[in-house]
Wavefront OBJ file of the C-alpha trace (Angstrom):
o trace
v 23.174 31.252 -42.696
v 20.592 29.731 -40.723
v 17.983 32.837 -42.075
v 18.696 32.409 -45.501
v 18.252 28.372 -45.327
v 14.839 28.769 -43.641
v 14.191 31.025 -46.084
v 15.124 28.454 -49.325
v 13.667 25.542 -47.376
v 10.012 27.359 -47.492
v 10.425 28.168 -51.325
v 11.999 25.294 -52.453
v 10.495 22.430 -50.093
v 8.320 22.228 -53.140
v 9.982 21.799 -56.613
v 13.714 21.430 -55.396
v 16.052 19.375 -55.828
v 17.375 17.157 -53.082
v 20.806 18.688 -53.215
v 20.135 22.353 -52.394
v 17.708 20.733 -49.643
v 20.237 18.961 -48.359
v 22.274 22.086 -47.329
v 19.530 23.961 -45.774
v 19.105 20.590 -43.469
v 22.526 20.313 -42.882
v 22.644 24.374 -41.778
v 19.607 23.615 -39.628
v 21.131 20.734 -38.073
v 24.284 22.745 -37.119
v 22.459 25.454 -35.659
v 20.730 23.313 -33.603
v 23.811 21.219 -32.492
v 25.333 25.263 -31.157
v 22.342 26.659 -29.667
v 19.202 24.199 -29.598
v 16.687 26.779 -27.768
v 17.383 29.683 -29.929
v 17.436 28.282 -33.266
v 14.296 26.135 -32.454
v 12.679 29.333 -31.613
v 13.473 30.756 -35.425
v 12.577 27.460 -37.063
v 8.754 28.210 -35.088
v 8.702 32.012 -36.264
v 9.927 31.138 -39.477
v 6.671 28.686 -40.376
v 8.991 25.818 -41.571
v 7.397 23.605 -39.491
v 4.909 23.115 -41.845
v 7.176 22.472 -44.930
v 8.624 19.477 -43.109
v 5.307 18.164 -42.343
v 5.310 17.471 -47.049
v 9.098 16.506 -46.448
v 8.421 13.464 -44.588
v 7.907 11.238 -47.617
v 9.674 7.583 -47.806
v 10.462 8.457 -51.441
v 12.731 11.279 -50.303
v 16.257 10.784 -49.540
v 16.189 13.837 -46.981
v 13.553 12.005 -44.743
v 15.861 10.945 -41.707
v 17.265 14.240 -41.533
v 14.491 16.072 -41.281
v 12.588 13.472 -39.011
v 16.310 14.296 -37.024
v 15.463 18.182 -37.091
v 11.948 17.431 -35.323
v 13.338 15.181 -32.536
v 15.887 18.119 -31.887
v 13.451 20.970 -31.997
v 11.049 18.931 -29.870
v 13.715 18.524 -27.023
v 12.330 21.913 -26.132
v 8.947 22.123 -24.326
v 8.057 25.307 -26.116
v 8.105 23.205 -29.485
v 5.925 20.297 -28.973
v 2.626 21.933 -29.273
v 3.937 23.248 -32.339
v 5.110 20.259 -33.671
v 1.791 18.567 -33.131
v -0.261 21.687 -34.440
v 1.931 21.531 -37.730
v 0.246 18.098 -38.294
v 3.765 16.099 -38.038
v 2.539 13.439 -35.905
v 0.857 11.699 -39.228
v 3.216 11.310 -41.726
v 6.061 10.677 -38.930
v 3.888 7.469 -37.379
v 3.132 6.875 -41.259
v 7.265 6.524 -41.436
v 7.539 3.824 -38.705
v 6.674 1.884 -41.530
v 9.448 2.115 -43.983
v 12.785 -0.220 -43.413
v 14.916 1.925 -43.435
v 16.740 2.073 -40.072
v 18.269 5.785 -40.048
v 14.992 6.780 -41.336
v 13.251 4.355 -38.311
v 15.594 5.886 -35.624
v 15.648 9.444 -36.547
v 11.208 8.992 -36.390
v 11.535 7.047 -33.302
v 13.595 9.613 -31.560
v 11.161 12.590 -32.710
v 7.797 10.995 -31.558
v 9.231 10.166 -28.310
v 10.451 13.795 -27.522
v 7.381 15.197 -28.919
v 5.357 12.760 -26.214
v 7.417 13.176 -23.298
v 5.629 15.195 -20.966
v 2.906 16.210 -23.440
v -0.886 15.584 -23.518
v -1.136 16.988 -27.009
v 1.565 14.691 -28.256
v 0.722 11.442 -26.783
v -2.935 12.326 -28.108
v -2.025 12.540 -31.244
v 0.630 9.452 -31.473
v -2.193 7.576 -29.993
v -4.360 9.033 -32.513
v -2.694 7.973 -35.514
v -1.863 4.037 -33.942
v 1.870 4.896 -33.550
v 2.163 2.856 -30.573
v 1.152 -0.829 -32.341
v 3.630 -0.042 -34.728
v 5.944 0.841 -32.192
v 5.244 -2.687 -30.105
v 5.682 -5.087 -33.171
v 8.919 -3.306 -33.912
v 9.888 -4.620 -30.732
v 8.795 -7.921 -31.132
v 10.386 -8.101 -34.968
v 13.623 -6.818 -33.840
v 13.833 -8.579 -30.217
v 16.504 -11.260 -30.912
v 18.864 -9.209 -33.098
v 21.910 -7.971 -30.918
v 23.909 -5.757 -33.733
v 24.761 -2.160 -32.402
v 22.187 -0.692 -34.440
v 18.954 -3.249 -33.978
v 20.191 -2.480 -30.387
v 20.282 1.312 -30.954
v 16.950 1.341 -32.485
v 15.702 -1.267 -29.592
v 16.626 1.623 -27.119
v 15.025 4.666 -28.575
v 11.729 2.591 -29.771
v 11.406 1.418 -25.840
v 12.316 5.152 -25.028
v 9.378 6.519 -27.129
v 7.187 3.929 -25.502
v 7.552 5.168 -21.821
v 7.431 9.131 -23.041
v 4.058 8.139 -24.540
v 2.610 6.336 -21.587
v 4.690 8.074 -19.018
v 2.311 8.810 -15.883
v -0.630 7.787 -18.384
v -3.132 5.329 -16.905
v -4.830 4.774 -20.081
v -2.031 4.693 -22.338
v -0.346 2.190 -19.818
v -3.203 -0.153 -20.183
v -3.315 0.089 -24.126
v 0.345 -1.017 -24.225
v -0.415 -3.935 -21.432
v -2.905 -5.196 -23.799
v -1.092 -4.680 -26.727
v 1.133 -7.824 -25.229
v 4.197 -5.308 -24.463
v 4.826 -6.732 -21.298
v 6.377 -10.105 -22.032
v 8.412 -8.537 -25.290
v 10.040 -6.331 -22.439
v 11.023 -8.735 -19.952
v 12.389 -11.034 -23.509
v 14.117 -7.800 -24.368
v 15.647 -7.735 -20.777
v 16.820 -11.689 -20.601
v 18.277 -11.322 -24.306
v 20.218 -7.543 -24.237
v 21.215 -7.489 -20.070
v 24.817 -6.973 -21.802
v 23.330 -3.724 -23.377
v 23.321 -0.488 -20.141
v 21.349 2.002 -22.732
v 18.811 -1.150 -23.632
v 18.922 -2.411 -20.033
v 17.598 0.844 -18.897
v 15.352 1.728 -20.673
v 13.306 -1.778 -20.401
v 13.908 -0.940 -16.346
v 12.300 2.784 -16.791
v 9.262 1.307 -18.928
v 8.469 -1.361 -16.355
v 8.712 0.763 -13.411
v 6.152 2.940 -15.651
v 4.105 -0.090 -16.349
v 4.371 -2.224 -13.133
v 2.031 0.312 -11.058
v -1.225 -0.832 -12.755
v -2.590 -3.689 -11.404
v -3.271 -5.835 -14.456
v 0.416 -4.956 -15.246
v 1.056 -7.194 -12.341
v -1.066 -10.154 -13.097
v 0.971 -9.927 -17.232
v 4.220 -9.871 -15.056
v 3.467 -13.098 -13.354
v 3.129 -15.298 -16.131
v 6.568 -14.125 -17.702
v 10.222 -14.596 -15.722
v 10.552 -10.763 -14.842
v 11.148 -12.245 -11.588
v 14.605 -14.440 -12.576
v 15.836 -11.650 -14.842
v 15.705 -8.959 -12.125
v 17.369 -10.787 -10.049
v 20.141 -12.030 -12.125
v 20.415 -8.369 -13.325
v 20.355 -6.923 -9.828
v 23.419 -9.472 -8.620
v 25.406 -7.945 -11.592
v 25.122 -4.357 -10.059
v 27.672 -2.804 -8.810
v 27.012 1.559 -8.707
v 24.188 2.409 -6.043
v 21.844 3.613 -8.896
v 21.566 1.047 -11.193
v 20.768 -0.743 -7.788
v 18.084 1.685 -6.909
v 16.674 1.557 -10.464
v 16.157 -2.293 -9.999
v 14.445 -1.643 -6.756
v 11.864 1.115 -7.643
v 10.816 -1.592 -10.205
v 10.918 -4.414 -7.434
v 8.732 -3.043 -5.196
v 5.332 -2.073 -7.002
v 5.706 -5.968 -8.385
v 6.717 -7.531 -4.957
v 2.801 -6.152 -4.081
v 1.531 -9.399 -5.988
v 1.789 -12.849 -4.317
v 2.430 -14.719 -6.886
v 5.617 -12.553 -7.911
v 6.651 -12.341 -4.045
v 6.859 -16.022 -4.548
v 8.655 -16.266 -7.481
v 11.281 -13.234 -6.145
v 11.900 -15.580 -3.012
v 12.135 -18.495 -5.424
v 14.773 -16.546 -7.761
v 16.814 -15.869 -5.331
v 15.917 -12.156 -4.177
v 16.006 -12.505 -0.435
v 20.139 -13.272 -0.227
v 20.654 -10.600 -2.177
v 19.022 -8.232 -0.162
v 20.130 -9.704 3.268
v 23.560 -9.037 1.670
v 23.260 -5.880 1.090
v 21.943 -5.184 4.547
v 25.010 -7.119 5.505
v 27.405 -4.912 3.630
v 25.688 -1.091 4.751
v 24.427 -1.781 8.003
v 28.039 -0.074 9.728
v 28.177 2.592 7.135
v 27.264 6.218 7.695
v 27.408 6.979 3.495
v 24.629 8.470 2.127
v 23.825 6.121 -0.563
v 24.221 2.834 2.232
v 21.855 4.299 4.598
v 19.272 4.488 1.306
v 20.350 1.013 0.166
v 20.052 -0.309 3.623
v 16.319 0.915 4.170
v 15.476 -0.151 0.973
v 16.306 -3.664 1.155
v 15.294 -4.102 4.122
v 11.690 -2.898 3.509
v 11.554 -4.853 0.697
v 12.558 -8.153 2.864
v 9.139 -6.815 4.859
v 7.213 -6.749 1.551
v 8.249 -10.112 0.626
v 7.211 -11.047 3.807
v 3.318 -10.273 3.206
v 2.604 -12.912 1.178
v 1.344 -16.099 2.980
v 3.116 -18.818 1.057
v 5.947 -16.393 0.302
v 6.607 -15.876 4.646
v 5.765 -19.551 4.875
v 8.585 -20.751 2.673
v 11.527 -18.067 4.746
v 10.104 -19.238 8.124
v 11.261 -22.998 7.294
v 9.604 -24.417 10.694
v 11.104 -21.838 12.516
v 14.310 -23.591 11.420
v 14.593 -21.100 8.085
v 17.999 -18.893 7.909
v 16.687 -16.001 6.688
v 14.138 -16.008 9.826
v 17.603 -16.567 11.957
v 19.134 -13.522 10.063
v 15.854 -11.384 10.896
v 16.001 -12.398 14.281
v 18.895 -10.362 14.370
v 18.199 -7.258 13.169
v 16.515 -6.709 16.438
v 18.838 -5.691 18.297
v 20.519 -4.470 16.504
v 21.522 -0.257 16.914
v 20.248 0.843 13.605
v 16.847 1.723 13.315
v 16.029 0.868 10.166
v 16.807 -2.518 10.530
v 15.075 -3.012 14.361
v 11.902 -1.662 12.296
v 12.613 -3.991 9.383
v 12.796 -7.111 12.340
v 9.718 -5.572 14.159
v 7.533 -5.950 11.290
v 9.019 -9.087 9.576
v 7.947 -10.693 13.290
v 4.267 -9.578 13.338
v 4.520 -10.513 9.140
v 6.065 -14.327 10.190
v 3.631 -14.222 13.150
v 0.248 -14.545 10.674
v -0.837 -18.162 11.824
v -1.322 -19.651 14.998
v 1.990 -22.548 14.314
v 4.326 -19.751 13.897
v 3.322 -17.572 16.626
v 3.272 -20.673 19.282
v 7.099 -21.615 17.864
v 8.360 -17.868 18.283
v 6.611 -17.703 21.569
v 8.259 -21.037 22.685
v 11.738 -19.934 21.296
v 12.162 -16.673 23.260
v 10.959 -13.794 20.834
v 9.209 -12.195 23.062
v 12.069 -10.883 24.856
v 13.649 -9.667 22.368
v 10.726 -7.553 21.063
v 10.607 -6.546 25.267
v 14.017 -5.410 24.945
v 13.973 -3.525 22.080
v 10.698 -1.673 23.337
v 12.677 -0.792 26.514
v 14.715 0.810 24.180
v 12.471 3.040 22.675
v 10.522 4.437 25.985
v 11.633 7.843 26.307
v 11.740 9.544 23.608
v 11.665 6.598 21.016
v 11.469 5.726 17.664
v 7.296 5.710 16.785
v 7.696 3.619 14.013
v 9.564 1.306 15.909
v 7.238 1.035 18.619
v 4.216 0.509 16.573
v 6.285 -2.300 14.757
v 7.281 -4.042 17.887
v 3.770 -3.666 19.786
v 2.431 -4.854 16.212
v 4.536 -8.209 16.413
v 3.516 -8.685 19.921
v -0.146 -8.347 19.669
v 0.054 -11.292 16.918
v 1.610 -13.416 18.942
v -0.843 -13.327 21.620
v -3.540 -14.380 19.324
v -3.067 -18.186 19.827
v -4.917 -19.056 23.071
v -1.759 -21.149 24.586
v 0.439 -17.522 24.097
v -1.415 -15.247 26.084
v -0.338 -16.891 29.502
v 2.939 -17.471 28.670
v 2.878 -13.760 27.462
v 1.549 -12.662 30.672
v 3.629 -13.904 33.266
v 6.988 -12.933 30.678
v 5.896 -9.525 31.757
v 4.760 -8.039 28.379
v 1.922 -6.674 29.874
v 4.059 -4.443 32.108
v 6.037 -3.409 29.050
v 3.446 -2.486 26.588
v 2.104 -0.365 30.070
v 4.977 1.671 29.647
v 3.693 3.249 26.667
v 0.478 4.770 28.221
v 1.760 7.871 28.143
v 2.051 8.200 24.637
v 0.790 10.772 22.806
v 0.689 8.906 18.608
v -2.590 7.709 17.756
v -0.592 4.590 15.859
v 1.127 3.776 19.128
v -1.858 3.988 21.280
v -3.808 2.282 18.921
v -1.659 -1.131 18.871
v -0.840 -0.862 22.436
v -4.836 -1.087 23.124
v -5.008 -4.170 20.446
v -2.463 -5.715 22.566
v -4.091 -5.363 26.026
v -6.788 -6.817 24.525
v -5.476 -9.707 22.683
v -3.475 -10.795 25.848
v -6.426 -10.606 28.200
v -8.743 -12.800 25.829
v -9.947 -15.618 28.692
v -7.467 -14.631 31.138
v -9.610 -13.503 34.206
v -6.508 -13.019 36.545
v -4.912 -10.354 33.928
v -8.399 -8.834 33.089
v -8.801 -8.481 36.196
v -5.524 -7.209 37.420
v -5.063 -4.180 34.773
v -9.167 -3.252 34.994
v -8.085 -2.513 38.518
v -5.397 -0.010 37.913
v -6.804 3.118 37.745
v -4.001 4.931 35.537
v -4.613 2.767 32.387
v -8.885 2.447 32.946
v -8.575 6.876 33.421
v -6.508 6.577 30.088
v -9.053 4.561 28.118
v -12.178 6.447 29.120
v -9.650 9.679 28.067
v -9.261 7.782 24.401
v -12.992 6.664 24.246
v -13.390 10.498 23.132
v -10.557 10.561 20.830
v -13.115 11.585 18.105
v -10.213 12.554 15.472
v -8.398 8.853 15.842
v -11.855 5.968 15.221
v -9.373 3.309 15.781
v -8.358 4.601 18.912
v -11.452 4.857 20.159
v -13.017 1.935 19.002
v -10.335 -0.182 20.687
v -10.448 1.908 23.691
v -14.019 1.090 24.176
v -13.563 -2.767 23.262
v -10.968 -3.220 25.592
v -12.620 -1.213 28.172
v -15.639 -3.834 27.335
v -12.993 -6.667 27.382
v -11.704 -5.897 30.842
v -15.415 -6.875 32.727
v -15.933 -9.356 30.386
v -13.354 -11.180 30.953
v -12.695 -10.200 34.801
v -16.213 -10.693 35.810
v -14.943 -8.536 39.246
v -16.629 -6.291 40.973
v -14.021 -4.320 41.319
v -13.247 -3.960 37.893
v -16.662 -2.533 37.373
v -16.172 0.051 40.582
v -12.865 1.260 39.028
v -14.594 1.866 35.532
v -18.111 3.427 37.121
v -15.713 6.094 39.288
v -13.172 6.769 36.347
v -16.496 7.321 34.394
v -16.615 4.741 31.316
v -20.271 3.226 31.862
v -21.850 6.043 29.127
v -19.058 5.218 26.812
v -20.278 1.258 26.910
v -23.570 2.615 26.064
v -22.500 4.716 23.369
v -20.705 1.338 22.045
v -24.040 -0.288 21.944
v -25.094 1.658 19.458
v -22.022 0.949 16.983
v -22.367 0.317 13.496
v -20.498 -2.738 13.915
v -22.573 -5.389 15.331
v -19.935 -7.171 17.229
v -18.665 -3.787 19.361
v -22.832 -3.565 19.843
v -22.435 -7.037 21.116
v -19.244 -6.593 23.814
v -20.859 -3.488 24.597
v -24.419 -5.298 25.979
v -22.723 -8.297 27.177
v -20.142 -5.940 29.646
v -23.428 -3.789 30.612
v -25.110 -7.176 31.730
v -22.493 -7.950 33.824
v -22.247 -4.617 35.347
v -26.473 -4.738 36.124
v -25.775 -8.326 37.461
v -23.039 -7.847 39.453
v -23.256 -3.878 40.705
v -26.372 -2.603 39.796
v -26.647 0.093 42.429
v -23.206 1.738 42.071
v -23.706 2.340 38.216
v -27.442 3.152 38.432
v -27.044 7.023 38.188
v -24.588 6.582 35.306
v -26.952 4.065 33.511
v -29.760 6.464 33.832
v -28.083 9.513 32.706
v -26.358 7.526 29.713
v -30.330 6.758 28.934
v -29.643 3.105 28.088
v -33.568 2.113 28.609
v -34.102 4.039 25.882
v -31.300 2.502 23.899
v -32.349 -0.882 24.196
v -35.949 0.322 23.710
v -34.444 1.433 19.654
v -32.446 -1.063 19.809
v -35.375 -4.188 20.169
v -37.743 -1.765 17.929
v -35.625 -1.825 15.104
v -36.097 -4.567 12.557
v -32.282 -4.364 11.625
v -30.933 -5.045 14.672
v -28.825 -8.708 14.734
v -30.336 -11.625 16.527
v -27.827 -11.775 19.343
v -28.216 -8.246 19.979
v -31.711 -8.434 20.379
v -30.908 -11.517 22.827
v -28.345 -9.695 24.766
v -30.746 -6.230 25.164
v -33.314 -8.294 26.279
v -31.073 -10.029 29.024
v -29.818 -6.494 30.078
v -33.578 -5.712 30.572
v -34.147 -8.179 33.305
v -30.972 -7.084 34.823
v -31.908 -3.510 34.587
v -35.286 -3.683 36.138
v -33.911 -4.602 39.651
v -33.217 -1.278 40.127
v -36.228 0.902 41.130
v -34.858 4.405 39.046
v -34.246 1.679 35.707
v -37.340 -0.295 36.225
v -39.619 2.557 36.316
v -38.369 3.892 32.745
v -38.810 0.305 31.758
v -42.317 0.153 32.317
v -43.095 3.807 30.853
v -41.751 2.776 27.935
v -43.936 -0.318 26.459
v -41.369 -2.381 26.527
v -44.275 -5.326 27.118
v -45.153 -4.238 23.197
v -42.382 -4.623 21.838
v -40.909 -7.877 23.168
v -44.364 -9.918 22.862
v -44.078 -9.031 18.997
v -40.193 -10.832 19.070
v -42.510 -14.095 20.870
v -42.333 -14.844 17.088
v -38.656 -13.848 16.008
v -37.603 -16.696 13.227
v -34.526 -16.963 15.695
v -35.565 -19.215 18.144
v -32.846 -18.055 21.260
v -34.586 -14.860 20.542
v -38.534 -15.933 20.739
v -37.446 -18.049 23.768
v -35.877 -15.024 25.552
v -38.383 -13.008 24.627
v -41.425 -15.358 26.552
v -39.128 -14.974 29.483
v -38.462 -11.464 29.192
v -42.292 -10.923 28.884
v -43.171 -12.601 31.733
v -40.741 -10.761 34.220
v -41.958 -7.432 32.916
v -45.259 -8.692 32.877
v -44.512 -10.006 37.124
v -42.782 -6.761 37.704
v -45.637 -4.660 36.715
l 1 2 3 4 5 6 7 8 9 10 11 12 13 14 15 16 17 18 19 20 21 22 23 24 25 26 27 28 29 30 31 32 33 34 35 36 37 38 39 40 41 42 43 44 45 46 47 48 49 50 51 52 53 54 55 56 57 58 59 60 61 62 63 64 65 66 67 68 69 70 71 72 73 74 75 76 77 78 79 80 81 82 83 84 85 86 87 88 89 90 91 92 93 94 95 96 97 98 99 100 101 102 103 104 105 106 107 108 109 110 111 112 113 114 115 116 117 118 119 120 121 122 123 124 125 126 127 128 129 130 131 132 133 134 135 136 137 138 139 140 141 142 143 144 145 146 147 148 149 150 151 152 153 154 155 156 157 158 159 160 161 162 163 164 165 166 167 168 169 170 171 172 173 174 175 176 177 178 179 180 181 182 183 184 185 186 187 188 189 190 191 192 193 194 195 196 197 198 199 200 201 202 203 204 205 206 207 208 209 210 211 212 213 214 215 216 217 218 219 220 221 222 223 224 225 226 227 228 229 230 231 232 233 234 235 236 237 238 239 240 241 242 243 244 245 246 247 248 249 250 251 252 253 254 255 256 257 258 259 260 261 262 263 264 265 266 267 268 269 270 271 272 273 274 275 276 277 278 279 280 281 282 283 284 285 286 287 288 289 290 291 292 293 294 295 296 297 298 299 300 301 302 303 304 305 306 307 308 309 310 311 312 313 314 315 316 317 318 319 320 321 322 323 324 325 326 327 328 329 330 331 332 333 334 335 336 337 338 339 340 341 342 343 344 345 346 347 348 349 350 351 352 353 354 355 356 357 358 359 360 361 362 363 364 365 366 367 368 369 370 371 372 373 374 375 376 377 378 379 380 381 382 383 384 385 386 387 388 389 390 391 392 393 394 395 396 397 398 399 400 401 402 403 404 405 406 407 408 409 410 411 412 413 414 415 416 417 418 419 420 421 422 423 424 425 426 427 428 429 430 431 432 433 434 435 436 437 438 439 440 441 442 443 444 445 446 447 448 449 450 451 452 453 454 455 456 457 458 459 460 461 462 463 464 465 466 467 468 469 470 471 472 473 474 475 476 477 478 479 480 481 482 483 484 485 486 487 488 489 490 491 492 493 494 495 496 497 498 499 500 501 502 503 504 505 506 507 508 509 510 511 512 513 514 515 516 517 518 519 520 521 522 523 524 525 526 527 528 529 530 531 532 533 534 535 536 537 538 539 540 541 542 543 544 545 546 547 548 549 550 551 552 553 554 555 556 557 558 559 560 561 562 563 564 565 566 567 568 569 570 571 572 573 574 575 576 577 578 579 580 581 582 583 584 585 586 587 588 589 590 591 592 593 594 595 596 597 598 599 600 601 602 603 604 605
């Protein structure tokens, strides 16, 4: 049957009459419905395709059929090349503007399998302006809630995210077609609607990864609708739908805002509520998911601001008690909510003074021997925020977190090490006793020079070095200095002053002036072999060197040349040249320390 009506269709498509056409449609249409693949394949042999390309006519009364043949044939990969190649894309965009709405479904369904997951077919759509078309339809038939404005509300929406599916530039068309805030009307006016309901959630999940997708969503109420969807679900993957939409627009503040306005936060801290005890697959997913969210939320300033509430807030309460909690997840969650609350000096000092710290200490203890990484790097992350405000870092110190963070040392993740080191250094900021006390324990100054060559982790090393830098700075001990000389860390300060970053060149010369002023001869042979002279000698030579690291190599000269090795590498250098031409530095802390730097070269010589 199906033979003989591919073979009538190709001589009759011309001069028939609509009757006999009708049966060879119908016979298609069957075969398709009892084996889609094969039949497909003997409608491409056959050469029909072409023929329907003529039938598509708004005149004829066979269009929606045949428009209904194409979207089946194109549910096969194999056949959307095809369909494009037989030139169907025209006269089927051409149909999206007739009324009819069989006719309007029927097209809408065929262009949106012949995009979906084709470069040739969204090409050509795009091509022939199918998605405008598309868009007003939308907007024309947005408020109408019959079954079959509904049905056609679906496919149309469908056909949109096949065509712009993974698309960057088709995405950005549709955003500036307007599409945006005819979705999220779409969304407040059919929520009743699954099919409808879906779809809108597929296309913004499609859309919402493009930036200026996000800055569109903020000026409509995607925010209130989501949420008032969301509190409707009930199955785990409508849930997770709503989410994967959620959480690329929760990345703009403005829409973190209006999420926390619209009610978003209960929700979630409900959910965590409800799966926290349960072992179920789809709880544990929900669980991590809401609660990273509640982290996400938790990024934007005036977004945290408003859920910390003084302190007082409680959903900061609720937090607070995910920390010791026994799940993972939600310790993380807490961990990094903390160092997100703790992002301004009133907030950290209130936390400080309300006993967070120990509760971040505790859960660390938990996770020394063979812990949870992420969990550690959270919880270190929280504490090294709160000992940013000056008035934390003693109270910090004598609760004992620098023993705790300590712990870690042996540690082998880059992440870990890395915010242990930021730590350290945050807590011994102007705290002499502390700087002084860890730069004398040999165990954590041997494991710093270690990460000062951890060449495949920057951050490592660069906070290796600055802490190493921090603990003489702030220490100003003699002893500090011995235990760095003899663990071997004075040529990685000199390999600091020549970072690209002018303020690790700056801790680097200030630490190395302290060590010439205060114990010259024990780093002398270290100095010398490190060849700082002729570091400073580039260093004052170079015309893009920073003021105060001019100032600071010229103070390290002075120091240096007390030492009979130093000086004499001083003066075979021409250091006089160099630092009479800075006399006339526009910087005037620099001309004045160069005069004085001249003249005790000039005295020395």
């Amino acid at each position: 049957n199906l033979s003989e009506a591919l073979k009538k269709l190709k001589i009759t498509s011309t001069d028939s009459t609509a009757d006999s056409l009708e049966g060879c449609l119908d016979c298609l249409l069957q075969a398709l419905a009892q084996n889609n693949m094969e039949t497909s394949e003997k409608i491409q042999k056959s050469g029909v395709l072409q023929v329907f390309a003529s039938l598509l006519t708004p005149q004829s009364s066979c269009t929606a059929k045949v428009a209904n043949i194409i979207a089946e044939v194109a549910r096969n990969e194999f056949m959307r090349n095809p369909c494009v190649d037989a030139g169907l894309i025209p006269p089927l965009v051409q149909l999206l503007n007739c009324k009819d709405q069989e006719v309007l479904l029927q097209t809408g369904r065929a262009l949106g399998n012949i995009c979906y997951d084709s470069h040739e077919g969204r090409n050509a759509v795009d091509h022939a302006g199918g998605a405008h078309i598309v868009v007003d339809h939308l907007r024309s038939l947005c408020n109408k809630t019959d079954p079959a404005s509904e049905k056609l509300l679906t496919v149309f929406c469908g056909m949109l995210m096949n065509y712009s599916n993974e698309n960057d530039t088709l995405q950005s068309q549709l955003i500036n077609m307007g599409v945006i805030p005819t979705l999220v009307k779409l969304l407040g006016i059919h929520c009743q609607n699954a099919a409808l309901t879906e779809m809108c959630l597929v296309a913004f999940g499609n859309l919402a990864e493009l930036e200026s997708s996000k800055e569109q969503f903020a000026y409509t109420n995607i925010a209130e609708e989501l949420v008032k969807l969301f509190k409707k679900q009930i199955e785990h993957d409508k849930k997770e739908m709503i989410f994967e939409v959620l959480a690329p627009l929760a990345e703009n503040d403005v829409i973190k805002l209006q999420l926390v306005e619209a009610g978003l936060v209960e929700c979630l801290l409900e959910i965590v509520q409800k799966t926290v005890d349960s072992d179920k697959e789809d709880d544990i997913a929900e669980l991590k998911t809401a609660s990273d969210l509640m982290v996400l939320l938790l990024l934007g300033d005036e977004s945290m601001q408003k859920l910390f509430e003084g302190g007082k807030g409680s959903v900061f309460q609720r937090v607070l008690s995910w920390i010791p909690s026994n799940s993972h997840q939600l310790q993380l969650a807490g961990a990094l909510a903390i160092a997100n609350f703790a992002r301004n000096d009133g907030n950290c000092i209130h936390m400080v003074d309300n006993g967070i710290v120990q509760k971040l200490m505790d859960l660390l203890d938990r996770h020394v021997e063979d812990g949870n990484v992420t969990v550690q790097h959270a919880a270190l992350s929280a504490l090294r925020n709160l000992a940013i405000p000056v008035v934390n870092k003693a109270k910090m110190l004598s609760a004992g977190v620098a023993e705790a963070v300590l712990k870690f040392l042996r540690s082998e993740m880059p992440p870990v090490q890395f915010k242990l080191l930021g730590t350290l250094r945050m807590l011994i900021d102007a705290q002499a006793e502390a700087a002084e006390q860890l730069g004398k324990n040999i165990k954590l100054v041997e494991r710093l020079v270690e990460w000062c060559e951890a060449k495949d982790h920057a951050g490592v090393m660069g906070e290796s070095n600055r802490l190493l830098s921090a603990l003489i700075r702030h220490s100003k001990s003699k002893d500090v200095i011995r235990t760095i000389v003899q663990s071997g860390g004075i040529k990685h300060l000199v390999t600091m002053a020549t970072s690209e970053h002018v303020i690790m060149q700056n801790e680097a010369l200030v630490a190395l002036a302290l060590i010439a002023a205060l114990e010259l001869v024990t780093a002398e042979k270290d100095l010398e072999n490190a060849q700082l002279v002729q570091i400073l000698h580039r260093l004052l030579s170079d015309d893009r060197s920073a003021p105060e690291i001019k100032y600071n190599s010229m103070v390290l000269i002075c120091a240096l040349i007390g030492s009979e090795p130093l000086q004499k590498e001083v003066q075979s250098m021409a250091f006089l040249e160099v630092v009479s031409k800075l006399r006339s530095h526009e910087n005037k802390t620099v001309a004045q320390q160069a005069s004085l730097t001249e003249q005790r070269l000039a005295v020395e010589s």
